[in-house]
C-alpha angles and dihedrals in degrees: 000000000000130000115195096166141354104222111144123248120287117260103207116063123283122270119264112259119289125190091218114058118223116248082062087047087053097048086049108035100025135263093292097045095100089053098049095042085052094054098041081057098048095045090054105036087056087045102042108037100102091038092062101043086054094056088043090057094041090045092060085197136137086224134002122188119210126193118216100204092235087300127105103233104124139262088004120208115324114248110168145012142193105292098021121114132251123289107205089244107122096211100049101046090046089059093043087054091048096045092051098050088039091060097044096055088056095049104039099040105028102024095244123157104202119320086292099051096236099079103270107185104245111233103193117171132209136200085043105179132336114296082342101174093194130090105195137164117217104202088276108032146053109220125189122190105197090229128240101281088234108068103001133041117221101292086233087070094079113059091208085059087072104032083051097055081040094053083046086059090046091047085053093049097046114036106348106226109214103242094244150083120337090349097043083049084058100042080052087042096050090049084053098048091049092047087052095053095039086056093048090050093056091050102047088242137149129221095256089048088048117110094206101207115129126229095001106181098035100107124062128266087261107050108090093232132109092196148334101256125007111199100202095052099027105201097031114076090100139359108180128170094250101023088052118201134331097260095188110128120210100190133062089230085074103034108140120226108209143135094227118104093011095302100327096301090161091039106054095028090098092064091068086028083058094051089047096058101045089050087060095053095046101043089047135210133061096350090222080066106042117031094004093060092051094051086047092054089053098061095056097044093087086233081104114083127186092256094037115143131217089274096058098037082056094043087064103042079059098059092042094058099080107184092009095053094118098061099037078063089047091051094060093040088066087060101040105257116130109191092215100053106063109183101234108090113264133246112260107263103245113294105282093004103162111155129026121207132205126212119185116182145151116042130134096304092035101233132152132216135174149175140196126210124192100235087209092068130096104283084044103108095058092040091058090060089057097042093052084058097048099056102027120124105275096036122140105268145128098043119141103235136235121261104286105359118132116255112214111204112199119206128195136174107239089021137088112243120274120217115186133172126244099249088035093068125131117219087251088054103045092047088046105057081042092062096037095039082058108050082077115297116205125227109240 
């Protein structure tokens, strides 16, 4: 783990997502640039809101594209909708051609109706500012800067620009990530993982074909860069003499503890971008449908809350893998997440707790097996963690299940027994009845 200061945590609330992180805003734009992009969003989003819900529900369109004009008046003037032709302007079509296969790739692959799941018109606006190196989306709307033709292209060029500010929209509308620290790595991480799938499916590729490298083609011939980010090398995608080097980390054992860019989101992204990737690979196929389709899954499981860290994503893509649950954990092996372990102190087990005992039952054939650890043993100290969790206050429990689904009953000395349905399961849960399932269950 990596300091790199020691400032204390901001007191006002983080920034809204940005595609570029800052300390490249700041060697491009100068030392004041975050601040004055920050202030320029806050002044119009407070200004605009209504204005731009007014023009989504007149447009009656799935989409509608604005162009500012190089201001930063929102949404701008509205230029093109779903089912109109193209403009000639390069931006705008650009962004009409990446919302709509956006768009299509939720819906057809993950069953997703708009970032909200009920079918929200998407207002998305081009030319924002003037030179504005920056691409964002503010909790209503999809904004673009053309760049400023020296370092950075116009942030419509790269499909997986869009599709990531879009992901950003969806992880608002599912589980929230707070924008900051471990959670706010994983809300940049999801939007990752969605672009890159959104760019491979453009391109009719696998996982295995996929380059992985996130917004290729958004800096300038000149610039030595491939990308911004590369999710299967995290670190690597440029190193330029004024850009400096890619300072992204994809291993725990670097992960970088600051203040700076709301904890480091854009740093320690590439450690759940790295298991990603290698989930995809190793599950096979059109990474939307594979692995896409599990993290997706996680994040609507419940077992996701807005704080969560990497542990406890990972915890629940896990237990959403179903039959490729074992290579989704290695994945996140490779990058030093362990599901079981979260890292926020856990809750005490129950007072004297010294064994915890598994119970499945129910199913199709009706059989039930069980097992019993000594939480004194030596993988005591993670299970009690889990065990804290499974039987906490709070805790799913009590709900009748569905035909056929198995029931887990969790016992615990010091604790009332906890029944739980099979779908109702937390991560904790879930990760707990595996370990101790494993260590030999007994038919009853």
């Amino acid at each position: 783990m990596t300091s790199r200061d020691s400032t204390p945590p901001l007191l006002h609330p983080p920034a809204r997502c940005t595609f570029i992180p800052p300390w490249l805003a700041e060697r491009v734009d100068g030392p004041d640039a975050a601040a004055r992009d920050e202030a320029v969003r806050r002044l119009r989003s407070a200004e605009g809101r209504s204005a731009r819900a007014s023009v989504a529900v007149r447009s009656g369109a799935a989409w509608t594209v604005h162009d500012a004009g190089s201001g930063t008046t929102l949404p701008g003037t509205p230029v093109r909708s779903a089912g109109e032709p193209a403009t000639g302007d390069l931006a705008v079509d650009e962004a009409a051609a990446g919302i709509s296969a956006t768009l299509e790739m939720f819906a057809v692959d993950l069953g997703r109706i708009s970032h909200d799941d009920a079918g929200a018109p998407v207002s998305l606006t081009v030319h924002y500012g003037q030179a504005y190196n920056n691409a964002f989306w503010d909790g209503t709307q999809l904004v673009f800067g053309d760049g400023d033709g020296r370092v950075f292209e116009r942030f419509t060029k790269p499909v997986d620009v869009l599709a990531h500010e879009f992901s950003h929209a969806v992880v608002e509308h599912t589980v929230d990530l707070t924008y900051r620290g471990q959670s706010g790595a994983l809300n940049e991480s999801v939007a990752d993982v969605f672009a890159a799938c959104l760019k491979q499916r453009v391109l009719g590729q696998d996982a295995a074909e996929g380059d992985w490298l996130i917004g290729e083609g958004i800096f300038t011939p000149g610039v030595q860069a491939r990308a911004l980010r590369d999710m299967a090398a995290p670190g690597t995608a440029y190193d330029d003499p004024e850009l400096g080097a890619d300072p992204q980390v994809g291993h725990m054992d670097d992960y970088v503890v600051t203040a700076s860019d709301n904890g480091g989101v854009h740093l320690n992204s590439g450690i759940p971008n790295k298991a990603f990737q290698l989930a995809a690979v190793a599950v096979g196929g059109r990474s939307i449908e594979g692995a896409g389709r599990i993290w997706y899954a996680a994040l609507l499981s419940g077992d996701v809350p807005p704080g969560a860290d990497f542990a406890t994503f990972a915890a629940a893509t896990v237990a959403a893998a179903g039959e490729h649950a074992d290579v989704v954990r290695q994945a996140w092996a490779q990058v030093g997440v362990d599901p079981a372990v979260t890292g926020r102190p856990a809750a005490p087990a129950p007072s004297g707790a010294r064994r915890v005992r598994v119970e499945r039952s129910g199913g199709f054939i009706g059989r039930t097996v069980s097992a019993e650890v000594d939480l004194d043993g030596p993988d005591g100290a993670d299970l009690r963690g889990l065990v804290a969790n499974a039987v906490a206050p709070g805790a799913p429990g009590g709900s009748v299940p569905k035909p056929d689904m198995f029931l887990y009953t969790f016992i615990v000395e010091g604790a009332e027994p906890v029944q739980v349905p099979e779908h109702l399961l937390s991560g904790s849960q879930r990760e707990l009845a595996r370990r101790v399932l494993e260590t030999g269950a007994a038919e009853m």
